[in-house]
N, C-alpha and C positions, 0 to 999 in steps of 0.2 A: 633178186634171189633166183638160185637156179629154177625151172620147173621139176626139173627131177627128186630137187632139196624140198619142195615144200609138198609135193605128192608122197615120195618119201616119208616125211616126218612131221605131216600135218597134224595138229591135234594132239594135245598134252598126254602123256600116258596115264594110265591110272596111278601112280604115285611117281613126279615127278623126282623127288628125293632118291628113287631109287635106283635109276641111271646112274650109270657111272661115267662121270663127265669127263675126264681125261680120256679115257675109252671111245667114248662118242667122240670127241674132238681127235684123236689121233685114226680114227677109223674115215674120220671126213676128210679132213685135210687128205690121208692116204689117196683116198676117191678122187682130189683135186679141186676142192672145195677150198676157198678162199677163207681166210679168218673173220670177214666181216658176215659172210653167210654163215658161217658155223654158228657164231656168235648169235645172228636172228636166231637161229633154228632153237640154239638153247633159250635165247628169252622167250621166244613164244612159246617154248616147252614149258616154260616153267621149272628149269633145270636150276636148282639155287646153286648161288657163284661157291668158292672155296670158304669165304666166310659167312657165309650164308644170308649176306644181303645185297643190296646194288642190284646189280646185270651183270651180265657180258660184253665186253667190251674184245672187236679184232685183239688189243695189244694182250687182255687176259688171256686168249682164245691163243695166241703168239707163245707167250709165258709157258700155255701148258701142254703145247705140242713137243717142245725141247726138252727131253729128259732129263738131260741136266741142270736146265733151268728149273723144270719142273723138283727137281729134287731140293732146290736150294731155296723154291718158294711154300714148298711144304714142311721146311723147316722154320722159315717162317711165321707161317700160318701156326704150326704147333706154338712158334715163343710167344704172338698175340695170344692166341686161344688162352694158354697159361696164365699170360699177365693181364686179360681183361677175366678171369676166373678168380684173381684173387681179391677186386675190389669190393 
């Protein structure tokens, strides 16, 4: 991981939840930050993924730098969320 990346954004913030992780990740990547370092930066954070379990993975970290991607996987997200809400 970069030195810049982990002086940067060492240490979880006080409420991880509250970052806004596409923001974070389209702001790194910007920077030239690689998907696999984006990705540490949010698990050490503590940044919960879009379904709020697992990690970070480069390919999620891929997924949600592509706005169009990004749009077609949060309409996914929304049709689980729905259909694990009506069991």
């Amino acid at each position: 991981m970069p030195t810049e990346l982990v002086g940067d954004l060492a240490g979880p913030p006080a409420n991880a939840r509250q970052i806004n992780a596409v923001a974070e990740i389209v702001r790194l990547r910007a920077a030239g930050y690689g998907a696999t370092a984006v990705a540490r930066s949010l698990n050490s954070r503590g940044v919960p993924t879009p379904t709020g379990r697992g990690q970070w993975w480069p390919e999620t970290v891929r997924r949600h730098a592509d706005p169009t991607v990004r749009l077609r996987w949060n309409r996914y997200i929304a049709d689980y969320r729905a259909r694990t809400a009506r069991r």
